[in-house]
N, C-alpha and C positions, 0 to 999 in steps of 0.2 A: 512233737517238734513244733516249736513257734514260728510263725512265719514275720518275716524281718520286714521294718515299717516299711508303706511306699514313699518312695522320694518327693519331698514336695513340690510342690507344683505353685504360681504365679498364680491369680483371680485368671477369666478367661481375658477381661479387658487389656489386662499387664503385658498377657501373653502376646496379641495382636499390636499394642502400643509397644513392644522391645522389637517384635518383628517388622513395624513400620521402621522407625526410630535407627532400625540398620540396612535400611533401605532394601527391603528383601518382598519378593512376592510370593503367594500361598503354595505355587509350582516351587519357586527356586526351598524354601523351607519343606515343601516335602521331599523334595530331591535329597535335602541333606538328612533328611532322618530315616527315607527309606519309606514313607509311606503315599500316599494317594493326596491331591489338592483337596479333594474332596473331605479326605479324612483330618487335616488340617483347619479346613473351615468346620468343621464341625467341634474340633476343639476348640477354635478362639470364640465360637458360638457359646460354647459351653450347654450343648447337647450330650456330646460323650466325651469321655474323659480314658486317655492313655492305658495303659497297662505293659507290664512285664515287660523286655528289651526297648519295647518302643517307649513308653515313659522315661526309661532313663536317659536315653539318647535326647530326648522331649527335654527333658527337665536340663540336661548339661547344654545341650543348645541355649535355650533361654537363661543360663546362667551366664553361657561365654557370652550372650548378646549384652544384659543386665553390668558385666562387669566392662564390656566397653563402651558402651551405653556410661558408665562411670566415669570413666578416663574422657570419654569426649568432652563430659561437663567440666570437668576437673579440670582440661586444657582451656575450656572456654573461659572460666573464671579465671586464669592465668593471664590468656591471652586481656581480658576485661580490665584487671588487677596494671598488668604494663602500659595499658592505653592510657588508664588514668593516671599513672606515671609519670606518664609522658605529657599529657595534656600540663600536670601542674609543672614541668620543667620549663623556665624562661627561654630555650633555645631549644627544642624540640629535635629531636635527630630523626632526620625523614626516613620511614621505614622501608623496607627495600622491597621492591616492585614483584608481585608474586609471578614468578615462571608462568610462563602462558601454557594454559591447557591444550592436549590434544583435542582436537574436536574427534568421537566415535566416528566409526568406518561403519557408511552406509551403506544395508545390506538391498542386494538385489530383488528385484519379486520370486526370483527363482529359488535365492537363499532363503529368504523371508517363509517363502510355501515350502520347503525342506524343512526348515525348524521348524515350523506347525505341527507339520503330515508325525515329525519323528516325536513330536514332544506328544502330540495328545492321538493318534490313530490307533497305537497298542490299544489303549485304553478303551477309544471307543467300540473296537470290534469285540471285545470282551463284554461291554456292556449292551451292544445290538444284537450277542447271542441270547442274552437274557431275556428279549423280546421275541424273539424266531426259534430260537429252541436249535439254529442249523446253523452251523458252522462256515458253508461256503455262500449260504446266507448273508450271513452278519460280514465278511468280509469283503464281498461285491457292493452293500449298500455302503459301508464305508468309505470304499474307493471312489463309488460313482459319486457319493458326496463331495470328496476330496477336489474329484475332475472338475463336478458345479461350482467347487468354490477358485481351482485357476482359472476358469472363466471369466468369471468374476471375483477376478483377483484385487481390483480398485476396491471394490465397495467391499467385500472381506475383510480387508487388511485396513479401512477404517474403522470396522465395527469393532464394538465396545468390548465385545465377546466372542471374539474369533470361535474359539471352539464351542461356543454354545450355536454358532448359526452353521455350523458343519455341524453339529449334534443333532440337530431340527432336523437337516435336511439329510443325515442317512437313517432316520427314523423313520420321518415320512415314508420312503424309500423302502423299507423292512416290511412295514404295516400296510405297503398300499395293499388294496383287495387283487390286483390282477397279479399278485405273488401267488396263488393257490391257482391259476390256470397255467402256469409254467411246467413244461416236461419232468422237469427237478423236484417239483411237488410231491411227484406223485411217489420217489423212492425215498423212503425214511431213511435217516441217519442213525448211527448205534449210538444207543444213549450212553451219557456218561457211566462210566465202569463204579462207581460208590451210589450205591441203593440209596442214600440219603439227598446226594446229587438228585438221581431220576426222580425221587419225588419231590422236590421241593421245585421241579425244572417241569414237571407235568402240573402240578400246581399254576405253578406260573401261566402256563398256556393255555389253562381254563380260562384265566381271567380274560375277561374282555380286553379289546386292542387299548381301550381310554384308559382301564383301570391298572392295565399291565404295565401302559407305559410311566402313568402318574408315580406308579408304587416305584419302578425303576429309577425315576428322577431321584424322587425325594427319601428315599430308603435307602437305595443304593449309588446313588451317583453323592448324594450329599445337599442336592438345592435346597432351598427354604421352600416355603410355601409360596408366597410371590412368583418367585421366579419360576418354580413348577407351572404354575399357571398361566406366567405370560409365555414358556415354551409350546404348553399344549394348545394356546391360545382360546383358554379358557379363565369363567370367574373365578377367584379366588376362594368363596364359598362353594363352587360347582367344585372345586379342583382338593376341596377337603373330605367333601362327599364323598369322591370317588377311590380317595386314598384310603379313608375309613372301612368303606367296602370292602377294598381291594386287603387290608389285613386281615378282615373280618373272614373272609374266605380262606385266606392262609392260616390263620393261626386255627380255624375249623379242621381245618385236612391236619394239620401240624401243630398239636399245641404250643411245645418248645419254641415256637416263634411267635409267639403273640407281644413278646417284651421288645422295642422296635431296635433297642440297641443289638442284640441278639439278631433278629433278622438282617440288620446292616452288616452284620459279620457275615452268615452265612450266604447272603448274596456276594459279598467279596470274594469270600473262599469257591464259592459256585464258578464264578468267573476265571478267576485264576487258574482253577486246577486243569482248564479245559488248555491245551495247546495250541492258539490261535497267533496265528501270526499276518502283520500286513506285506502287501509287496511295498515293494522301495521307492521312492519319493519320486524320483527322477523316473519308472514306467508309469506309476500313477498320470504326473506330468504329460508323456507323451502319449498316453490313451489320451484323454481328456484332449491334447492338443489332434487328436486322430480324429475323434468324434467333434471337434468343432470344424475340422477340413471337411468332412465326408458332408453334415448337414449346409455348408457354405454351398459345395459342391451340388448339391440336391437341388437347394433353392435356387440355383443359376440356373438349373437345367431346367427345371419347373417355370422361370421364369423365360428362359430361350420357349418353351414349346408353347406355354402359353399366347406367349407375343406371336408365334410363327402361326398359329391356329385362326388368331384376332387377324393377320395380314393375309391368309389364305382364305377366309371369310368372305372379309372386304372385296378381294379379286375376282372371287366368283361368285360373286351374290348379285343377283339381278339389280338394275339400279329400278323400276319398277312394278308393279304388280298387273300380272297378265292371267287374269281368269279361266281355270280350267274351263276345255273344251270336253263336254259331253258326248262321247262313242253315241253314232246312230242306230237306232233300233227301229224294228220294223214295226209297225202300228198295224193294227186284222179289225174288222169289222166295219168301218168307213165306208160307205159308199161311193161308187168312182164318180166323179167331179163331171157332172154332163152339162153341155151348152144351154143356154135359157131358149124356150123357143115358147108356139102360141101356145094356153092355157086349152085344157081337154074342156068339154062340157060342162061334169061333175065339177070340175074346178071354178069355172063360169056362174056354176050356181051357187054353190057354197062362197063365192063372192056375194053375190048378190044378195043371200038371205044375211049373211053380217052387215049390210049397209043399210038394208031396210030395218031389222029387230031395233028398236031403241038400248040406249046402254044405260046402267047406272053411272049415274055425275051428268057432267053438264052435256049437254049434245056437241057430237062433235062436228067440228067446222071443217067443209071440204071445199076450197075455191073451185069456182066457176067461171066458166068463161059469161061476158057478157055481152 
């Protein structure tokens, strides 16, 4: 049985230049084919290349894009073809004033952090299992990233990369080292029910925290090499290193993965198969807004005691220094303190013979009367 050609496919350039050209982003074009951002930019990269229901869905998308893509040109030379028309007519017929546009409905920070949380959180708790190996894991470091980014909700929702700086930061979160002193550590989770899962998910967690994560970026999430490197915030040669490594180890334990398109798959499939789900936008939201009350609430209090500690100081603190007085003790040996009266004999004498014996130095002088 012959198997029937694949559908052709556009250069990778074609593919990304029909999907600009209809003004579409690498989310909204994986939405409509069903597959991952990730896995989209890897196709217009021309890294990997489609297959079986996803190609064809791939290929009539960029067909229906290509052919209105055609029609737009086709009008535009229309529209070109009347102007100059019109230019060479002696009386020009003024053309009529185009409908005014709606201006879009600006979304709230609240709505703004809902489409996020819904658009990329599946996604990234699937992929912060693949670092932790633990399911309620991977779903708390999510959240509490979700929380740090309505916090700072201004500078989130300016950056370039929304969901790469929530991706940062429930990594960080996963990998810190005081995750292995938590009570939850210490009871293991049942590992995935497919043998080929457990080991390719024990694998994993051999790797070092740098090498697990780099290999996750760029294997499994889809980044280039740059961008791997400026997430881990690492060099770009360090950040190759480490990914070479980190296959090198895998495909040791697992031959069948040493091909990285092949790994790319079954890390997807590793992901998926697992049952992770986030909570909802809106408790995400009000944790995050709980844990900014409770910390506000701390540092007042810390700041009330403080101050009350600094003013009850001041109150009671001597405005001088006044030298400890020394407890009396009783003194033994001393001789009791007797009045001077006349000198005995022997004393008389032993006067005498010191004033007559000469001394060494100069003699000494003793006034006299005259």
């Amino acid at each position: 049985m012959t198997r029937s050609p694949a559908t052709p496919l556009p250069p990778p350039k074609a593919r990304r230049r029909l999907r600009e050209s209809a003004a579409l982003t690498q989310p909204q074009l994986a939405t409509r084919v069903g597959v991952t951002p990730a896995t989209v930019r890897a196709w217009e990269s021309g890294r990997t290349t489609p297959r079986g229901r996803k190609r064809e869905a791939y290929a009539k998308l960029l067909k229906t894009l290509a052919e209105e893509e055609a029609a737009r040109l086709a009008k535009q030379e229309q529209e070109r073809e009347r102007e100059r028309e019109q230019e060479a007519l002696p009386d020009p017929v003024p053309e009529p004033k185009p409908e005014p546009k709606s201006e879009p409905v600006a979304l709230t920070p609240a709505q703004a952090f809902d489409a996020l949380y819904a658009f990329s959180a599946p996604a990234l708790v699937r992929q912060t299992f693949l670092l932790t190996g633990r399911r309620e894991q991977a779903r708390e470091s999510v959240e509490r990233a979700f929380q740090t980014a309505w916090e700072r909700w201004p500078e989130v929702a300016r950056d370039r990369d929304p969901v790469g700086w929530v991706r940062a930061t429930a990594y960080e979160y996963a990998l810190s080292p005081w995750q292995r002193f938590r009570p939850r550590h210490r009871h293991p989770e049942p590992p995935p029910a497919d043998p080929g899962d457990r080991t390719l998910l024990n694998t994993l967690l051999r790797l070092p925290p740098r090498h697990r994560r780099t290999l996750v970026l760029y294997d499994g999430v889809g980044l280039d090499l740059p961008e791997t490197a400026a997430e881990t915030e690492a060099s770009t040669p360090a950040t190759a290193n480490r990914l070479l490594h980190a296959r090198e180890a895998v495909a040791g334990r697992l031959p069948a993965l040493a091909d990285p398109r092949v790994l790319h798959r079954r890390l997807a499939e590793l992901a998926s198969n697992e049952r992770l789900r986030a909570a909802e936008a809106p408790a995400v939201r009000g944790g995050g807004e709980r844990r900014a009350r409770f910390r506000t609430r701390a540092a007042i209090a810390f700041t009330v005691a403080l101050v009350g500690t600094t003013a009850l100081t001041a109150r009671t603190a001597p405005t001088h220094y006044e030298p400890p007085v020394s407890p009396g003790q009783a003194v033994r040996g001393v001789p009791h303190k007797v009045a001077p009266g006349s000198l005995s004999d022997e004393e008389l004498e032993l006067r005498q013979k010191l004033r007559d014996q000469m001394q060494d130095g100069p003699e000494r002088l003793s006034p006299r009367l005259e």
